[in-house]
DSSP file (Angstrom, degrees, kcal/mol; ACC not computed):
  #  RESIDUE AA STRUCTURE BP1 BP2  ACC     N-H-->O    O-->H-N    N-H-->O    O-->H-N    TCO  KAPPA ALPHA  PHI   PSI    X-CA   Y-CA   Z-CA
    1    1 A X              0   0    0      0, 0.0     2,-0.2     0, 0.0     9,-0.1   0.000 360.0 360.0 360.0 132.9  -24.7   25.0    2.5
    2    2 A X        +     0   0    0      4,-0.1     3,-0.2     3,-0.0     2,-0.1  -0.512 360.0  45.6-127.9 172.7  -27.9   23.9    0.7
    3    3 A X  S    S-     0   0    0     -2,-0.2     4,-0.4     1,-0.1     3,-0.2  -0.408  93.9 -45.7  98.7 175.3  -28.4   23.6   -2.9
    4    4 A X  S    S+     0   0    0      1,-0.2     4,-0.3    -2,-0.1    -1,-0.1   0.422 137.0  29.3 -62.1 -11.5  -26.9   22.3   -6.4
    5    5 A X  S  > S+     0   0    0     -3,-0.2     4,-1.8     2,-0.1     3,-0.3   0.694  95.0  95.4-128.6  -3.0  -23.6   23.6   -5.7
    6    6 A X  H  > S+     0   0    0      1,-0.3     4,-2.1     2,-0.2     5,-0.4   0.967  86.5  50.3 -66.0 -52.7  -23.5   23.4   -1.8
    7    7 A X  H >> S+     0   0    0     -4,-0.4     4,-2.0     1,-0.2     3,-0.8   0.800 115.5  40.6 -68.1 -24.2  -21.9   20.1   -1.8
    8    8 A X  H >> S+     0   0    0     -4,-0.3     4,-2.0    -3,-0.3     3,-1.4   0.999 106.5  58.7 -63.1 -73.6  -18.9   21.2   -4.3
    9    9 A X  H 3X S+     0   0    0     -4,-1.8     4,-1.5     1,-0.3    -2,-0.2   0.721 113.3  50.7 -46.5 -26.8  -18.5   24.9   -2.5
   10   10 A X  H <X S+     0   0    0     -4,-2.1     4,-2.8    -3,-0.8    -1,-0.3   0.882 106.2  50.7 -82.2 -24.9  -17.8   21.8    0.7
   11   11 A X  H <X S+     0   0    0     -4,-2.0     4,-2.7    -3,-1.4    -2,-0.2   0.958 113.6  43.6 -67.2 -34.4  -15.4   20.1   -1.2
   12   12 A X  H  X>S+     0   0    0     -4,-2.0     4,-3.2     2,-0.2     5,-0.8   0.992 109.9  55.2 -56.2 -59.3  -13.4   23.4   -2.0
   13   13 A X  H  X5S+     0   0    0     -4,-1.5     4,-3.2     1,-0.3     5,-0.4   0.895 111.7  42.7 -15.7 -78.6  -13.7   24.5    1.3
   14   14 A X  H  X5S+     0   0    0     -4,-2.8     4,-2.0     2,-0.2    -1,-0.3   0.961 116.5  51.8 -53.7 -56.4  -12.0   21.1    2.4
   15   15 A X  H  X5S+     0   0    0     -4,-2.7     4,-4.2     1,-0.3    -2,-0.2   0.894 108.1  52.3 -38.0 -64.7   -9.5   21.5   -0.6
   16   16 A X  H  X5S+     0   0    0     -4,-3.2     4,-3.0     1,-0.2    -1,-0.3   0.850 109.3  41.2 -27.6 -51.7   -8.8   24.6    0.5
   17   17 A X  H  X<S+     0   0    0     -4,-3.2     4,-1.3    -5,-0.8    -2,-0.2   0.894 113.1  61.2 -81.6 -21.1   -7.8   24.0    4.5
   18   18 A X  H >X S+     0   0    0     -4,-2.0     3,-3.0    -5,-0.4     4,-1.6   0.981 108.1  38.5 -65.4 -66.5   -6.0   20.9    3.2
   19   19 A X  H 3X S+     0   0    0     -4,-4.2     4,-3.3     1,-0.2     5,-0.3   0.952 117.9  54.1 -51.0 -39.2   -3.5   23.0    1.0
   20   20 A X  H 3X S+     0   0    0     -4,-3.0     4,-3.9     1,-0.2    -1,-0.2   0.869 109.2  42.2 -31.8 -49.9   -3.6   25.2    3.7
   21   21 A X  H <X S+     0   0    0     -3,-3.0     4,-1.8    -4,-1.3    -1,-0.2   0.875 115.1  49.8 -79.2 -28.7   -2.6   22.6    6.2
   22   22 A X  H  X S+     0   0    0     -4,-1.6     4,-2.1    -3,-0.3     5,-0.4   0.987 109.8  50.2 -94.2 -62.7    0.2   21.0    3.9
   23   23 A X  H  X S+     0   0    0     -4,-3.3     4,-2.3    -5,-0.3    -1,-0.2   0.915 115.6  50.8 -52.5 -41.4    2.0   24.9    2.9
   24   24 A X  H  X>S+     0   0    0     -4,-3.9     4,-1.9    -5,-0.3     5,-0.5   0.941 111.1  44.1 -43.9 -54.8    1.9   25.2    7.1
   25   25 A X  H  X5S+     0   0    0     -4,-1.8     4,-2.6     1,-0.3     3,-0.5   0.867 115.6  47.4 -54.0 -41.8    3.6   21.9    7.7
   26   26 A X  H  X5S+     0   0    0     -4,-2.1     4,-1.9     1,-0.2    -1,-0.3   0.886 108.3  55.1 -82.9 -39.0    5.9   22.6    5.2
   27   27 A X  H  X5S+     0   0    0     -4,-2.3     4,-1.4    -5,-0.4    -1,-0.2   0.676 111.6  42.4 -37.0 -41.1    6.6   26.2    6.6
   28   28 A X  H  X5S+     0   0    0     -4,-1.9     4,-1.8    -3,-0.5     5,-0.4   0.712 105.7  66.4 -85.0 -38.6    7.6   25.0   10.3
   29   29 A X  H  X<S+     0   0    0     -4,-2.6     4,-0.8    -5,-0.5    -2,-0.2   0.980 112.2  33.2 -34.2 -50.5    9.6   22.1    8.3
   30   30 A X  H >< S+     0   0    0     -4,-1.9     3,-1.3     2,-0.2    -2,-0.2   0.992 123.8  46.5 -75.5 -61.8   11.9   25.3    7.1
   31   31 A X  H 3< S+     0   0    0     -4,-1.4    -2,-0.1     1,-0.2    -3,-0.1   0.857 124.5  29.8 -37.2 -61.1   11.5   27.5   10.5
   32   32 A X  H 3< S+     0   0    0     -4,-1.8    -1,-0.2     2,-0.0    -2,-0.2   0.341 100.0  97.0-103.8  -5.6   12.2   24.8   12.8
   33   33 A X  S << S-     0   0    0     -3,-1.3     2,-0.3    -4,-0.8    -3,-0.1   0.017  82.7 -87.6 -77.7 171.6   14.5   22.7   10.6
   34   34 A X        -     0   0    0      1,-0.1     3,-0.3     3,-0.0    -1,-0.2  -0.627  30.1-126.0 -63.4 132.9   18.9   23.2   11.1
   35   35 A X  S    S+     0   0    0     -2,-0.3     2,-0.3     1,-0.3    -1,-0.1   0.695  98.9  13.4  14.1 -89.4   20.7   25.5    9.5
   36   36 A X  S    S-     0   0    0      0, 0.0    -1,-0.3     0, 0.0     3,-0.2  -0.858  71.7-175.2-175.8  96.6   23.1   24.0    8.0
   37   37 A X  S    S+     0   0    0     -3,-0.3     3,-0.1    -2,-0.3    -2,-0.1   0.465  81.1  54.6 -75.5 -14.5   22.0   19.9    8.1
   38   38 A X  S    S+     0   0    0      1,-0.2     5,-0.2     5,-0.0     6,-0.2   0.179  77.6 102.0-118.5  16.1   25.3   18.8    6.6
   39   39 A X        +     0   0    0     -3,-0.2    -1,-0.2     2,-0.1    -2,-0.1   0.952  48.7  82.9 -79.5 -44.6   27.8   20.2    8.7
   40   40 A X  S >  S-     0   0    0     -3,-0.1     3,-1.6     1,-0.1     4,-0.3  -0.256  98.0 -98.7 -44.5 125.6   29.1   17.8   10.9
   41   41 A X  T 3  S+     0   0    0      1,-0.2    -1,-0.1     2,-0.1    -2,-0.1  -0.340 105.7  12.4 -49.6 130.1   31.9   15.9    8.9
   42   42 A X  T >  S+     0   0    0     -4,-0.1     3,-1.8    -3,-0.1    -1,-0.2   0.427  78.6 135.2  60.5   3.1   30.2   12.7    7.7
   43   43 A X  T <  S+     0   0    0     -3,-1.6    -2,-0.1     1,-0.3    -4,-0.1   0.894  72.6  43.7 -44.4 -44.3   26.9   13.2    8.3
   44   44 A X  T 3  S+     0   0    0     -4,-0.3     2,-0.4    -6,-0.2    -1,-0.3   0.052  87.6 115.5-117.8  49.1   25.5   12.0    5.2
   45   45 A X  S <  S-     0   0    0     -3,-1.8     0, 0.0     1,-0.1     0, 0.0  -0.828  75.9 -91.8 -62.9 120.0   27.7    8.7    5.0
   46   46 A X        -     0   0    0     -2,-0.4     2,-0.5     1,-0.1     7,-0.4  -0.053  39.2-148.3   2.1 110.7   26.2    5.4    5.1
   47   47 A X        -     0   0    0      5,-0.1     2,-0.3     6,-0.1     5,-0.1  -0.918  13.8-173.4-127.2 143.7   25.9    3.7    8.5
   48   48 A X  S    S-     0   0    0      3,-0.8     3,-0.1    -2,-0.5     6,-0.0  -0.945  71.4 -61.4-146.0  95.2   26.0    0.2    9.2
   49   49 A X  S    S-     0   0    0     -2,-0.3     2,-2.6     1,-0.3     3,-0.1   0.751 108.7 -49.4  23.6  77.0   25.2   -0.5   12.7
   50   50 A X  S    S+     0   0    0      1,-0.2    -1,-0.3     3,-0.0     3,-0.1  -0.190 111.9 111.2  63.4 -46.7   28.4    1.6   13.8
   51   51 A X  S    S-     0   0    0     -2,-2.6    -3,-0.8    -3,-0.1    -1,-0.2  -0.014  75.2 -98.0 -50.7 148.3   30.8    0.2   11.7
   52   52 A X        -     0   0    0      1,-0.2     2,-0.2    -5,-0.1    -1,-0.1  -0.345  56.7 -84.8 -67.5 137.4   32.6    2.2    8.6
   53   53 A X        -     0   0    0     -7,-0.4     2,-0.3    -2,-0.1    -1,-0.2  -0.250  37.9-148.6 -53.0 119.0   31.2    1.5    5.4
   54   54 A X        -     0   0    0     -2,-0.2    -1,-0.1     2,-0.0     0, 0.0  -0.656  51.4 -29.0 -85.4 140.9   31.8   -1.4    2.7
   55   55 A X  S    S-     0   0    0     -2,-0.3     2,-0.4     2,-0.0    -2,-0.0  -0.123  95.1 -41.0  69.7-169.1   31.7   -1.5   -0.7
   56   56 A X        -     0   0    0      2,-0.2    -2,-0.0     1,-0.1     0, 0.0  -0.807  56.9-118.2-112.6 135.0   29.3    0.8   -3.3
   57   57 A X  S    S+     0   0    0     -2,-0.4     2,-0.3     2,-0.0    -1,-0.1   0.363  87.6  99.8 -56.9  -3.2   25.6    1.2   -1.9
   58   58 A X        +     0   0    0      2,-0.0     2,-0.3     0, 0.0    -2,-0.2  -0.702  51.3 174.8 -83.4 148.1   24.1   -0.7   -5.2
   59   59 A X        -     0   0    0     -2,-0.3     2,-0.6     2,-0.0    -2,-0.0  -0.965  30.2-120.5-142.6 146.7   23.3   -4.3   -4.3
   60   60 A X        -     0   0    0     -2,-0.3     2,-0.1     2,-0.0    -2,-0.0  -0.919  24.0-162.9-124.9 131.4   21.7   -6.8   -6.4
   61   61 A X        -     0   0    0     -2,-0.6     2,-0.7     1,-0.0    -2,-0.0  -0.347  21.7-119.0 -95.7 159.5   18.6   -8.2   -5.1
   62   62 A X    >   -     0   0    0     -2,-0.1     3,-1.9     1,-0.1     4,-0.2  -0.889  20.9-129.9-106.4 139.7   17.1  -11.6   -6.5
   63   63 A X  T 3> S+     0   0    0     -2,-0.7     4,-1.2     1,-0.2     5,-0.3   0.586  97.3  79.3 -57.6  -6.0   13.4  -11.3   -8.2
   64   64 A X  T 34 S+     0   0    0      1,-0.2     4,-0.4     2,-0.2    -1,-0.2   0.598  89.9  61.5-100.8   7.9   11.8  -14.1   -6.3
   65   65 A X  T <> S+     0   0    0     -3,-1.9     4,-0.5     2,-0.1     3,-0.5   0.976 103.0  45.9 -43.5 -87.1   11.5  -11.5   -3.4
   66   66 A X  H >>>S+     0   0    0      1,-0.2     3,-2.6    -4,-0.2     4,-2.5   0.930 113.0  50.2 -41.6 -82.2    9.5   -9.3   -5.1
   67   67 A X  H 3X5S+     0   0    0     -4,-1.2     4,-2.2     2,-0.2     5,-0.3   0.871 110.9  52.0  -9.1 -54.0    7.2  -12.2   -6.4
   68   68 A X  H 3>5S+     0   0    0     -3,-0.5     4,-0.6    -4,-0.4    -1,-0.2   0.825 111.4  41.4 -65.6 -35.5    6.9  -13.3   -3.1
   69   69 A X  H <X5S+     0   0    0     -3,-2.6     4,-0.8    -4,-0.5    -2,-0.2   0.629 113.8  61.4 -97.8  -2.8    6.0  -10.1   -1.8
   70   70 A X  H  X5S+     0   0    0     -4,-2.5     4,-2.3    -5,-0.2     5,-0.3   0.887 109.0  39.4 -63.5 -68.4    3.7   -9.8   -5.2
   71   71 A X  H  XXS+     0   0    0     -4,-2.2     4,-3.3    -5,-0.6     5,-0.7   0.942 108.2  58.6 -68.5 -27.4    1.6  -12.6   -4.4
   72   72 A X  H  <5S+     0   0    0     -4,-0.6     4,-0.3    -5,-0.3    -1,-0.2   0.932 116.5  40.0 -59.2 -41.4    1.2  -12.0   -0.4
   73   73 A X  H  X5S+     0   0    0     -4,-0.8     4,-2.8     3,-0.2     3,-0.2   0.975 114.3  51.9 -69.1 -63.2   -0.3   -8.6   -1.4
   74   74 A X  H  <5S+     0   0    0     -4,-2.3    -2,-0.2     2,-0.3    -1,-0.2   0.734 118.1  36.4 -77.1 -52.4   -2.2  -10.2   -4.3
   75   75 A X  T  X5S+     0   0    0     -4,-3.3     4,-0.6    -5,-0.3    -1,-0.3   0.419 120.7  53.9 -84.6 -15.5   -3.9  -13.2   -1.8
   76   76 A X  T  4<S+     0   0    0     -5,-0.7    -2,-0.3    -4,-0.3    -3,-0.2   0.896 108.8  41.3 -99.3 -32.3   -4.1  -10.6    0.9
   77   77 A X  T  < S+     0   0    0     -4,-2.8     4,-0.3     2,-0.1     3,-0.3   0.454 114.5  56.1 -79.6   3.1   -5.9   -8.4   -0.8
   78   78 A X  T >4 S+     0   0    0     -5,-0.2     3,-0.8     2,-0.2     4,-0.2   0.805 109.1  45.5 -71.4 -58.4   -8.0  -11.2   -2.3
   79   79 A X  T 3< S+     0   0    0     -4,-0.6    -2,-0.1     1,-0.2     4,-0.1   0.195  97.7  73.3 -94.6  25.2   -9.0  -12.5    0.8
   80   80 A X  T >> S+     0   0    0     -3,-0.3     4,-0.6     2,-0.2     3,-0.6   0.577 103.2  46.3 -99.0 -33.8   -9.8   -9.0    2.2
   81   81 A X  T <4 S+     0   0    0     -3,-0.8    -2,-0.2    -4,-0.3     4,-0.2   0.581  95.2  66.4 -64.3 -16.0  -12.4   -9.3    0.1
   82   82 A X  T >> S+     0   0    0     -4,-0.2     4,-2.0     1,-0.1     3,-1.0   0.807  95.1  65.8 -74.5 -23.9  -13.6  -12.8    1.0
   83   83 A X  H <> S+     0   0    0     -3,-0.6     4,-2.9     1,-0.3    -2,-0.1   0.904  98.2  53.1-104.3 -55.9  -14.5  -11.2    4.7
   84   84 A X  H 3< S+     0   0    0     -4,-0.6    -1,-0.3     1,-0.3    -2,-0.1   0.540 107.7  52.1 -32.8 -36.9  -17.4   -8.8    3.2
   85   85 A X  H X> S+     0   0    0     -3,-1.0     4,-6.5    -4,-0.2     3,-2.8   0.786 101.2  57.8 -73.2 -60.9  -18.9  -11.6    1.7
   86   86 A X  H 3< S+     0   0    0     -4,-2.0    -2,-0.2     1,-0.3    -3,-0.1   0.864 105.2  55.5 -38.9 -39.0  -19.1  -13.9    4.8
   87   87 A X  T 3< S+     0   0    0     -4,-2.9    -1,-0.3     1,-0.2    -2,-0.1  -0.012 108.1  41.8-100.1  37.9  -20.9  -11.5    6.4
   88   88 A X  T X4 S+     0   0    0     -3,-2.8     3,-1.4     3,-0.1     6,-0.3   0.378  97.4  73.1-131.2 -26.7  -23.6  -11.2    3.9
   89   89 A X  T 3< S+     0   0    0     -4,-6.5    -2,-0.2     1,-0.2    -3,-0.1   0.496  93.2  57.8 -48.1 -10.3  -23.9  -14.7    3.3
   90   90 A X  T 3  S+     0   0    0      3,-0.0     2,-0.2     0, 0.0    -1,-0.2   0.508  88.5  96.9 -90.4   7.6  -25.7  -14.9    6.9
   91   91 A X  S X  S-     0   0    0     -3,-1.4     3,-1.2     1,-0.1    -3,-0.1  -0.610  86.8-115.5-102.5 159.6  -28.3  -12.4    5.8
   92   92 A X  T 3  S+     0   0    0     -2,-0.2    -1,-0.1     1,-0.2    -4,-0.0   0.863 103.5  57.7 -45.8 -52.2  -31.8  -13.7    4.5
   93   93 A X  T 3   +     0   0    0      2,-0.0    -1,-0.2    -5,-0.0    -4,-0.1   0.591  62.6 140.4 -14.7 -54.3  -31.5  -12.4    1.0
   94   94 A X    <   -     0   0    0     -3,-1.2     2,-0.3    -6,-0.3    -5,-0.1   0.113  33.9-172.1 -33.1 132.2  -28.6  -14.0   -0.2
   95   95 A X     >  -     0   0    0      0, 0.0     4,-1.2     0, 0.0    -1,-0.1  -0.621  34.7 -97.6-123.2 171.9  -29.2  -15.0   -3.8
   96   96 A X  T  4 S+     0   0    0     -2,-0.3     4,-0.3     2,-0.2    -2,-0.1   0.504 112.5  62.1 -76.8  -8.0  -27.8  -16.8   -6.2
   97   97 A X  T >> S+     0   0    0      2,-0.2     4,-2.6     3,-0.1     3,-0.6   0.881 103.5  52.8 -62.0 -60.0  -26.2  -14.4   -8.1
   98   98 A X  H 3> S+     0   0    0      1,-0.2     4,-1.8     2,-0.2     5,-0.4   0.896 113.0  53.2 -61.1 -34.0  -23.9  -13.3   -5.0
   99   99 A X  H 3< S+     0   0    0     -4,-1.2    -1,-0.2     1,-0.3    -2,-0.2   0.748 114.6  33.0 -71.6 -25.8  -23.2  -17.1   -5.1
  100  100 A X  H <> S+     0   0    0     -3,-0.6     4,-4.4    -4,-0.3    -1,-0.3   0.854 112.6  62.5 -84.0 -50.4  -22.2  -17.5   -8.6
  101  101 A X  H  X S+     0   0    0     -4,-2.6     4,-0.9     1,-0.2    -2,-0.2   0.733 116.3  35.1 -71.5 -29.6  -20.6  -13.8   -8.3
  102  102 A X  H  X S+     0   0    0     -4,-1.8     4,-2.5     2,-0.2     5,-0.4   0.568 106.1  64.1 -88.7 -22.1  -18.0  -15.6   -5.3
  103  103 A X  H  > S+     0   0    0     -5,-0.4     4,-2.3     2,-0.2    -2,-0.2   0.963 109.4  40.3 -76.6 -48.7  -17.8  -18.8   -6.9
  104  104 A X  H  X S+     0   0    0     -4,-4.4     4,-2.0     1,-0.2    -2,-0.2   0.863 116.2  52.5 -50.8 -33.9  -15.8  -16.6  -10.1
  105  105 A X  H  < S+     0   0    0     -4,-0.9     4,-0.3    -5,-0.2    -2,-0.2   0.907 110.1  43.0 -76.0 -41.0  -14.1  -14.7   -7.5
  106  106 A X  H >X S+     0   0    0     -4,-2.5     4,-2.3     2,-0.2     3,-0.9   0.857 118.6  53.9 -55.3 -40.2  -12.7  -18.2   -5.5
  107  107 A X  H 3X S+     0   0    0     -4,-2.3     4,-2.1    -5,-0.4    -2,-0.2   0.884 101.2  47.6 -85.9 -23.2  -11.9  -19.5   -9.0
  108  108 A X  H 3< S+     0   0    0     -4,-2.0    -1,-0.3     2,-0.2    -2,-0.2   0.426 117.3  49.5-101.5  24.5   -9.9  -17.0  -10.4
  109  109 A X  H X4 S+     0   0    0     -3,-0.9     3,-1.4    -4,-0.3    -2,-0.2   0.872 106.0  54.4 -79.0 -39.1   -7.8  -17.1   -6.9
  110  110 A X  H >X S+     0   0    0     -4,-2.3     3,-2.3     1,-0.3     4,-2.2   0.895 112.3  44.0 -60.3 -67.8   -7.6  -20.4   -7.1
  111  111 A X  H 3X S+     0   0    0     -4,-2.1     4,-0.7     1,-0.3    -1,-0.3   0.580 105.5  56.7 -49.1  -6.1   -6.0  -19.9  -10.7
  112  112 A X  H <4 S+     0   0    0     -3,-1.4    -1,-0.3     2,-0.2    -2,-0.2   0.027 114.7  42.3-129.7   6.8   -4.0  -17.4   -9.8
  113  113 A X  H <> S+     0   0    0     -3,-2.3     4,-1.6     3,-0.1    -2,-0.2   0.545 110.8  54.2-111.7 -43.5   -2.5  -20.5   -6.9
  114  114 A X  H  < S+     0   0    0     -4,-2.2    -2,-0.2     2,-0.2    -3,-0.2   0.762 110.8  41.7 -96.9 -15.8   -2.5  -23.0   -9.2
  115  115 A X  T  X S+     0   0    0     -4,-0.7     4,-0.8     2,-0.2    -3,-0.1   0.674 117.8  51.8 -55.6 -24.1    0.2  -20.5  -12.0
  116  116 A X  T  4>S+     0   0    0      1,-0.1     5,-1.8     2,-0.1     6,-0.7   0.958 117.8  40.8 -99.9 -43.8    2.2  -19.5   -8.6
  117  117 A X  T  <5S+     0   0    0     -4,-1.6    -2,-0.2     3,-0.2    -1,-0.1   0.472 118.4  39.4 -99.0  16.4    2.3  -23.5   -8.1
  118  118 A X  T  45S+     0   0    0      1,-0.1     2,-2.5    -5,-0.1    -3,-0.1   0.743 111.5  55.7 -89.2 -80.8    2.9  -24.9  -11.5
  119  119 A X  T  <5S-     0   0    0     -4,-0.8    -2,-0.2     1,-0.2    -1,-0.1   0.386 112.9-127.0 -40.2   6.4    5.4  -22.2  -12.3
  120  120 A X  T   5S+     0   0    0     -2,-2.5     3,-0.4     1,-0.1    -3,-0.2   0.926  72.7 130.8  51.1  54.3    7.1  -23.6   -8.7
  121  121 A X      < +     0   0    0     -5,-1.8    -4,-0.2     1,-0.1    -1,-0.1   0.525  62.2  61.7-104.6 -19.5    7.0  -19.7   -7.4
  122  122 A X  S    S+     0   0    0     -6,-0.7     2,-0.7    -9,-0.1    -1,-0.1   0.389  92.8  94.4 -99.1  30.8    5.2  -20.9   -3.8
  123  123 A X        -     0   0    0     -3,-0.4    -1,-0.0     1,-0.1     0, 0.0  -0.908  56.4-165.5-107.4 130.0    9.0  -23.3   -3.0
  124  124 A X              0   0    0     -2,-0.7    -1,-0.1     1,-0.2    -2,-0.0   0.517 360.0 360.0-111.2  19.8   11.0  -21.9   -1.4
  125  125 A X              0   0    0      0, 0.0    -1,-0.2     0, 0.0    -2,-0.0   0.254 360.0 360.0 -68.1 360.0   14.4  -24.0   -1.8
């Protein structure tokens, strides 16, 4: 398809065969599925490595998890970005603008290291 409108008429196209693919999957999901999923007596009980269940399924978690898994994402996806860089700092070009433009980007991780180690978040006693 050529034209002003070719490249939209491919994105329906693709729109199209996607919903398509999704209402199949979801169609053998119902064909191929049970019956009756719940029949067996206890089936939809809680299991805990063979043993009968304790207590109420709410639990209370402590926040410095999340935090912990906050910052790993935060400094991993920070330094997914550093990689991109590296390798365009070997090419001839390289200005000083990209230099400047990495030096803001190190520094506000580097703030964002030194708030998780003021605030004591990176101890883990």
């Amino acid at each position: 398809m050529t034209g002003y409108l070719g490249s939209y008429a491919t994105l329906g196209l693709l729109l199209i065969a996607s919903v398509l693919f999704l209402l199949v999957a979801f169609g053998a999901n119902r064909v191929l599925r049970p019956a009756r999923p719940a029949e067996p007596r206890g089936k939809r009980t809680n299991y805990e490595c063979g043993l009968d269940p304790v207590g109420s399924d709410w639990a209370q978690m402590q926040i410095r998890y999340y935090v912990y898994a906050y910052l790993y994402v935060l400094f991993a996806v920070e330094a997914v970005f550093l990689f991109p860089w590296a390798v365009v700092f070997a090419r001839p070009g390289f200005g000083l603008v990209t230099v400047v433009e990495m030096a803001v980007f190190v520094g506000v991780l580097a703030l964002g290291v030194l708030y998780a180690w003021r605030k004591n978040v990176l101890r883990w006693n």
